[in-house]
N, C-alpha and C positions, 0 to 999 in steps of 0.2 A: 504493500500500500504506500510504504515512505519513499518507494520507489517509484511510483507511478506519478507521486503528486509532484516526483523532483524533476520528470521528464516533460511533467506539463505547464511547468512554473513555470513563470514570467521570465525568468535569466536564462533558461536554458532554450525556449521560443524565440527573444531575444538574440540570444549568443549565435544561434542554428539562420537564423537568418540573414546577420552578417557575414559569415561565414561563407553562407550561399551566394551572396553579393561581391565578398572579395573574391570568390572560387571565380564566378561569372566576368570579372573585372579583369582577372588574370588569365583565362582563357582567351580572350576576346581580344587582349593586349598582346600574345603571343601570338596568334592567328596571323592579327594583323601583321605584326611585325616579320613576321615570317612569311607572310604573301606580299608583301612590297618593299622593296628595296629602299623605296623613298618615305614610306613610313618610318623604315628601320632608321636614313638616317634622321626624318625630323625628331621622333624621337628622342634618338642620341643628344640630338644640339639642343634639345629641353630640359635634357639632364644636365648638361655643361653650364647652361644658361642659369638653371636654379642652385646647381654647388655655387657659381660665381654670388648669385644674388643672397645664397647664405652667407658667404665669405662675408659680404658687405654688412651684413645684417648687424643691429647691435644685441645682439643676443648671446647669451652665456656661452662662453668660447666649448662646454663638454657638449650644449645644447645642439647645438651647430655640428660638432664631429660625429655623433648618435646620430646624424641623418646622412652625413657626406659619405661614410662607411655603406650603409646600403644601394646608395646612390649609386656611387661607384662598384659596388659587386652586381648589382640588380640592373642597373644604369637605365636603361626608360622605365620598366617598372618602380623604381623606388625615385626616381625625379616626378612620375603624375601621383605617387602615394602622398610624396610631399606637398603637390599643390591640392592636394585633397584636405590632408592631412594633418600639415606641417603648421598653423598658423598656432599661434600660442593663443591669440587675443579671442575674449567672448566673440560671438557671432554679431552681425551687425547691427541685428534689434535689438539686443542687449546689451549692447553698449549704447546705441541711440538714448534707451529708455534710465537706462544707470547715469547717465550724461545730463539729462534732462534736470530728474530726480537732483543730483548733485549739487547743482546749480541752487534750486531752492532749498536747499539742508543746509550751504556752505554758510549760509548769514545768522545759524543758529547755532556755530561754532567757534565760538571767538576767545584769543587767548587773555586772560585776564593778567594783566601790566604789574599788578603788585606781586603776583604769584610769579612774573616771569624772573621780575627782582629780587625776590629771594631766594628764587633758586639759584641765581648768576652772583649772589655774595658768597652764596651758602657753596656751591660746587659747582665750577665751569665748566666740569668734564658732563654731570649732568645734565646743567642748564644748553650744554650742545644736543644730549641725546634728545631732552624736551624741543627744545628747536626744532631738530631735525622730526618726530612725529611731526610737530601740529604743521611743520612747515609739508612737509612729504605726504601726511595723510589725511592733515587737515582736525584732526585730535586735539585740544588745550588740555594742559594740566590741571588739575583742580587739588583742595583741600578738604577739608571737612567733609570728610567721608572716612568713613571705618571699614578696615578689608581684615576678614575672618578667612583663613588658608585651610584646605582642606584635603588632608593628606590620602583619604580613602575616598572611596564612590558614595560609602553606606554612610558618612556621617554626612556628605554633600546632598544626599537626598532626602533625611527626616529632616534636615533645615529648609531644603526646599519643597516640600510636603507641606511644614510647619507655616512658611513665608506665602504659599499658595492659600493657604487657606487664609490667610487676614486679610486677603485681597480686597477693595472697594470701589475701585474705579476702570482697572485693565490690565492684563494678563497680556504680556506678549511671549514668545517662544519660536525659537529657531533653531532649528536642531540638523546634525547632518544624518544620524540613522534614528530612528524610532523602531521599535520590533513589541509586537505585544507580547505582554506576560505582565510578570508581577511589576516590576517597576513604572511600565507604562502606564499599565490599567489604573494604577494609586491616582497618578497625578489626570488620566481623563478623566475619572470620576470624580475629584477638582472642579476639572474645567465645563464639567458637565453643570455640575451645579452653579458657580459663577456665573454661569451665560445664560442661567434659567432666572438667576436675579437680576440680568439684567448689563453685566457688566460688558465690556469689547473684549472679548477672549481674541486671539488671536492665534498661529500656529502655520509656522512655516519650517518644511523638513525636504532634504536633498532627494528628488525623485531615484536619481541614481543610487545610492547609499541605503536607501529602502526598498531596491527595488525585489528581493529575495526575503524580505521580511514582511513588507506589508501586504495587503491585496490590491487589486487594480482601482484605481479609481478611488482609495483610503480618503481623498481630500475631500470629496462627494458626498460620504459616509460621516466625515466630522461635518461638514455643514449641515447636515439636519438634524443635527444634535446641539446647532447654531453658535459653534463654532467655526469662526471664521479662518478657513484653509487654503494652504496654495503648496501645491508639488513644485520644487523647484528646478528651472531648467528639466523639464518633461523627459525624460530617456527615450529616443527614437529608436528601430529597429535600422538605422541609415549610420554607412562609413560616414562620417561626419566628425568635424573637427570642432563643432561648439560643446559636448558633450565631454571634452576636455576638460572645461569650467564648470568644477561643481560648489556647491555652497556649503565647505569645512567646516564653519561658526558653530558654537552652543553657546547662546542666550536666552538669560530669561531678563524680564521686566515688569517687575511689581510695582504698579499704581507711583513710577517716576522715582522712587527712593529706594527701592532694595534693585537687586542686579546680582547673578549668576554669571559665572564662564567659566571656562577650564576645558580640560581635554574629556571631561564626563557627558557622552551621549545616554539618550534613554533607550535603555537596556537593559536584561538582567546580567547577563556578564558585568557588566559596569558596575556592581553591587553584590556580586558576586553568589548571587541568587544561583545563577548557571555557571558551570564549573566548564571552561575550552581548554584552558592554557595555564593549567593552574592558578593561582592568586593571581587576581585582575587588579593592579594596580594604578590608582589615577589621582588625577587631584583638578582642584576645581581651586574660586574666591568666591566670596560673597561681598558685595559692594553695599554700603548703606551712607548715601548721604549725595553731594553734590555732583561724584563721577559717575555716576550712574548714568548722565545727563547722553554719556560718548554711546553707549552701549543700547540705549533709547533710539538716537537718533541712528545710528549703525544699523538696527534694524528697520524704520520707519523710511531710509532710504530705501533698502532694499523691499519692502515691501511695496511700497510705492510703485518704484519700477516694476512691477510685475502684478497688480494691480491699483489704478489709481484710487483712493481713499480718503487722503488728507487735503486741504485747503491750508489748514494754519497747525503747524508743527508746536506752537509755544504753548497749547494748551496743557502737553504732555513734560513741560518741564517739572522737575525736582520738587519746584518750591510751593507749586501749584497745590500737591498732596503730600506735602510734606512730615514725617513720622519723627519724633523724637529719636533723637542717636547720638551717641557716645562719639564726641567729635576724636579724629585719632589728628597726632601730630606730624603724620609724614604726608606724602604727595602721590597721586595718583594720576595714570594719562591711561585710560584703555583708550585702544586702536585698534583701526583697522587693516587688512591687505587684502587689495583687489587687483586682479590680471586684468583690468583695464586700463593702467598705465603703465607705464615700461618700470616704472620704482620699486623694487622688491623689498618692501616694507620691514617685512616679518624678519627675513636676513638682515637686514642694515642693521635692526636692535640688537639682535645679537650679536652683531661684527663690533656692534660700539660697548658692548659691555663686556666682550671676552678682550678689547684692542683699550679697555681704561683700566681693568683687573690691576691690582698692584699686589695683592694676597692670594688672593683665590679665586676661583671661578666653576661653580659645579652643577655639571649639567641633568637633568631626567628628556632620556629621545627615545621614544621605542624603532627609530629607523636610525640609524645613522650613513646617509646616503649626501655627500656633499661634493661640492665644488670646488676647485683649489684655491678660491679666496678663501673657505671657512677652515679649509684645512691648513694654510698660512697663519691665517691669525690664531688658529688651536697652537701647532708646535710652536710659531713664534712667542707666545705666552708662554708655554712651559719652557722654552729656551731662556727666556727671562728668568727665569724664578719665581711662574705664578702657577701655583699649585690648582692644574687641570685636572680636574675627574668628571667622566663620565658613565652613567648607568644607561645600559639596556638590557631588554630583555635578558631572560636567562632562559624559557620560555618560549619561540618566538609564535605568531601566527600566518607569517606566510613564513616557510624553509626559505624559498629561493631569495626572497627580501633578507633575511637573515645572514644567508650566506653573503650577500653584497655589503651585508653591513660590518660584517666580519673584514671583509678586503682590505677595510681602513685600519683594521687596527694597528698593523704593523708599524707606517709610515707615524701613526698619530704616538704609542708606546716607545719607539725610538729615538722620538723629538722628547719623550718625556713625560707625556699625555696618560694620565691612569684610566684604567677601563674597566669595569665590574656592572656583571652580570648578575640581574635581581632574580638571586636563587627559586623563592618558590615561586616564580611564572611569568606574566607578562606584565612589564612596565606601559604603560599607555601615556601616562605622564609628560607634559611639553612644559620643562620648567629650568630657568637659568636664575642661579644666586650668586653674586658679587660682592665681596668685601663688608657684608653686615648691613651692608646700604640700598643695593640696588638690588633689584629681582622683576622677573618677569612670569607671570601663569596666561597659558593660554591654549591654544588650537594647534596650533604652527608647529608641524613635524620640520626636523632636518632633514628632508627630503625635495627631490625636485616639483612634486607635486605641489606640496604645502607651500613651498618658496613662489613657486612662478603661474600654478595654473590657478588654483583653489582661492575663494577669500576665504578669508582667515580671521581670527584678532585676538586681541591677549591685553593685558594688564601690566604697564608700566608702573613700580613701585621703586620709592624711595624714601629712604628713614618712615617706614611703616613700621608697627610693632608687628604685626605675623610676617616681617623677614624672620625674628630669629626662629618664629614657627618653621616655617620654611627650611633653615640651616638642621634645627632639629631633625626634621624628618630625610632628609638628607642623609647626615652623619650614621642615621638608623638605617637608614635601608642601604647606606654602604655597608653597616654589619652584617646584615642579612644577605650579602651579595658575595660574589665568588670572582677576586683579580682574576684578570686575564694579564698573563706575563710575556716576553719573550722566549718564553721555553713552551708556552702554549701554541707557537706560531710553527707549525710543523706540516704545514698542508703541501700535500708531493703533487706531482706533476701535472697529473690532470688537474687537479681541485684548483691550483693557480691559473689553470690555462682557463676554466671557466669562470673564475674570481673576477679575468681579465677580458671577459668578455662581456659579462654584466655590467663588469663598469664602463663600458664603452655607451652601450647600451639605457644607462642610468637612468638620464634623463628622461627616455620614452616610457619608464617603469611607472 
């Protein structure tokens, strides 16, 4: 029976269909090329045409070699794969409609002058990283706001169970998997009743990322429950390159004052309900107070563009439903990153925070899958004397992902770079801690995905009291984790030869 339903689910109808398109793509391209001479060479000079027009392209120099490699073996096949294929940027109506949207969100975003000045007395290595978001993503810093760090799934969820239900004026949520079971079920039955009194539920989840979890047509099913849904970016059965950019974010947004984010989807694995990979590790924030403001409007763009709603965005400010809170003493910037502009957001923060480290710098990635900028400024800092560590899995959920992430260890343990693997299971975690001061919690794998196609976004923190949360949980689950050393590094002939091909590879993963 688990068999039959898996032959006739959504991804595997899906999958069978592209397949059938690419088989039909590449017969019909061989045909051709091999019934005309002048086929064969125009062709050829489309393949020439497009490695030159890579060459030129500003695009991340591994991004670029991951296509010229097929190009060149495949040579017209893999030059029209590319013009198919190859483009990074959303599709045209979604960039039109994100563009639009934009435009009228950007005046609701403004960096406040006294907060710029104290962080430019207080740390100028700071005050450049705060620059560079509000400047790059359009994010201001804010104060007055309390952020609670959340080192498991299970204690991120009885808070936001807890934070769901005092709800009084509107429930937002963006999620990129949803799967039913127990975790989901908790918080619909939530939004079941909130939207029976009355309130603007909302709920937007990655059509792709649920496409094996949920049923067809799931957004249909929450609107006559009157909650208000959107699938995002629809999953076509078409070779198609908008389906590239999918929507990575988890938020939530309580009536303008509380806010959720972190690498925790709703799931039960996430809470460790369902057992895949062993202990499912993750971490989330919970935001209360004025930053909340970034995470609001983050998703009210994005919902916007993909259906329109709003007329005036200020109704949903902070202050408007504003809740009693425990003001905290440090600084707060959540962000966004979106693959509609050429600025890799999510990457630059981290380049600025492992490139200001002067102590330490310690990472949680369940992929580690990079670029030679990130991998420069890794050893270049432990070249320094700044005490790198990074955890991944111990666990992993994909092997072949696993195995690429292994690739790096060598080059990254050589320079100096410590590496442990989180013994019982799978890390999910997207978290960098700096020197007691700065940290970052968010969405954003070390990977080419998270980096260039996906939006994304995370939580810029500075002298917050749940950094030393943070550091704690850290130090702990290096105990509970297993060095990876140079004497671990023993992989023979074949296993480097395909090590070295994935990584070629990387970026299209």
């Amino acid at each position: 029976m688990k068999i039959l339903r898996f032959l006739f689910s959504r991804i595997v109808i899906v999958g069978l269909m592209i397949a059938i398109q690419f088989g039909v793509f590449l017969f019909f391209l061989i045909k051709f090329t091999h019934y005309s001479a002048l086929v064969s060479m125009i062709g050829t000079l489309i393949s020439a045409l497009v490695v030159l027009w890579i060459i030129n392209k500003s695009d991340n120099p591994a991004y670029k070699l991951a296509w010229i490699i097929p190009i060149l073996i495949f040579n017209i096949a893999g030059g029209v794969l590319y013009l198919i294929l190859g483009n990074k940027k959303p599709s045209k109506n979604m960039r039109i409609c994100l563009e639009k949207v934009h435009e009228r969100t950007s005046k609701y975003l403004k960096q406040n002058r006294q907060i710029s000045k104290e962080i430019s007395e207080k740390n100028k290595s700071v005050y450049g990283h705060m620059n560079y978001i509000n400047t790059a993503a359009g994010y201001p810093m804010y104060k007055n706001t309390e952020v609670k760090y959340y080192s498991i799934g299970e204690d991120n969820y009885a808070d936001l169970i807890k934070e769901l239900k005092k709800a009084k004026k509107y429930i937002f949520m963006e999620y990129f998997i949803i799967e039913e079971g127990q975790m989901w079920n908790g918080i619909l039955e939530i939004l079941e009743e909130k939207a029976k009194e009355g309130l603007d539920v909302r709920l937007m989840y990655d059509d792709m990322g649920c496409i094996s979890l949920l049923p067809y047509g799931y957004d249909k099913i929450l609107e006559k429950k009157g909650i208000k849904c959107i699938a995002f970016n629809p999953f076509k059965p078409l070779l198609s390159l908008a389906m590239n950019n999918r929507d990575h974010r988890k938020i939530t947004v309580i009536d303008g004052h509380t806010g959720f984010t972190g690498g925790i989807n709703l799931a039960d694995e996430y809470i460790n309900v369902k057992k895949r990979f062993g202990n499912w590790k993750d971490t989330g924030v919970m935001l209360k107070g004025d930053g909340v403001w970034n995470l609001t409007m983050m998703f009210l763009e994005m919902w916007n563009s993909n259906r329109q709603t709003d007329d005036d965005f200020s109704i949903y400010k902070p202050e408007v439903h504003q809740l009693e809170t425990t003001l905290s003493d440090g600084y707060v910037q959540p962000y966004g990153d979106s693959p509609l502009d050429e600025e890799v957001v999510g990457e630059n923060v981290y380049l600025n925070i492992i490139n200001s480290a002067k102590n330490y710098v310690y990472i949680f990635t369940p992929y580690l899958i990079i670029d030679n900028e990130m991998m420069t400024a890794l050893c270049l800092a432990a070249k320094k004397g700044v005490d790198v560590r990074i955890v991944t899995p111990g666990i992993p959920d994909k092997k072949t992902v696993f195995k690429l992430t292994r690739s790096y260890y060598p080059q990254l343990i050589n320079a100096g770079v410590k590496i442990y693997e989180y013994t019982p299971g799978f890390i999910h975690a997207k978290v960098f801690i700096c020197d007691d001061e700065i940290a970052t919690v968010g969405t954003i794998n070390m990977d080419y995905r998270s980096l260039y196609l996906h939006f994304e976004c995370g939580v810029y923190m500075y002298k917050c009291k749940c950094i030393n949360d943070i550091k704690k949980d850290v130090i702990d689950t290096i105990s509970r984790s297993t060095e990876f050393t140079k004497e671990d590094i023993k992989d023979g002939k074949t296993s480097s030869l395909w090590q070295a091909i994935l990584r070629v590879f990387a970026p299209l993963m």
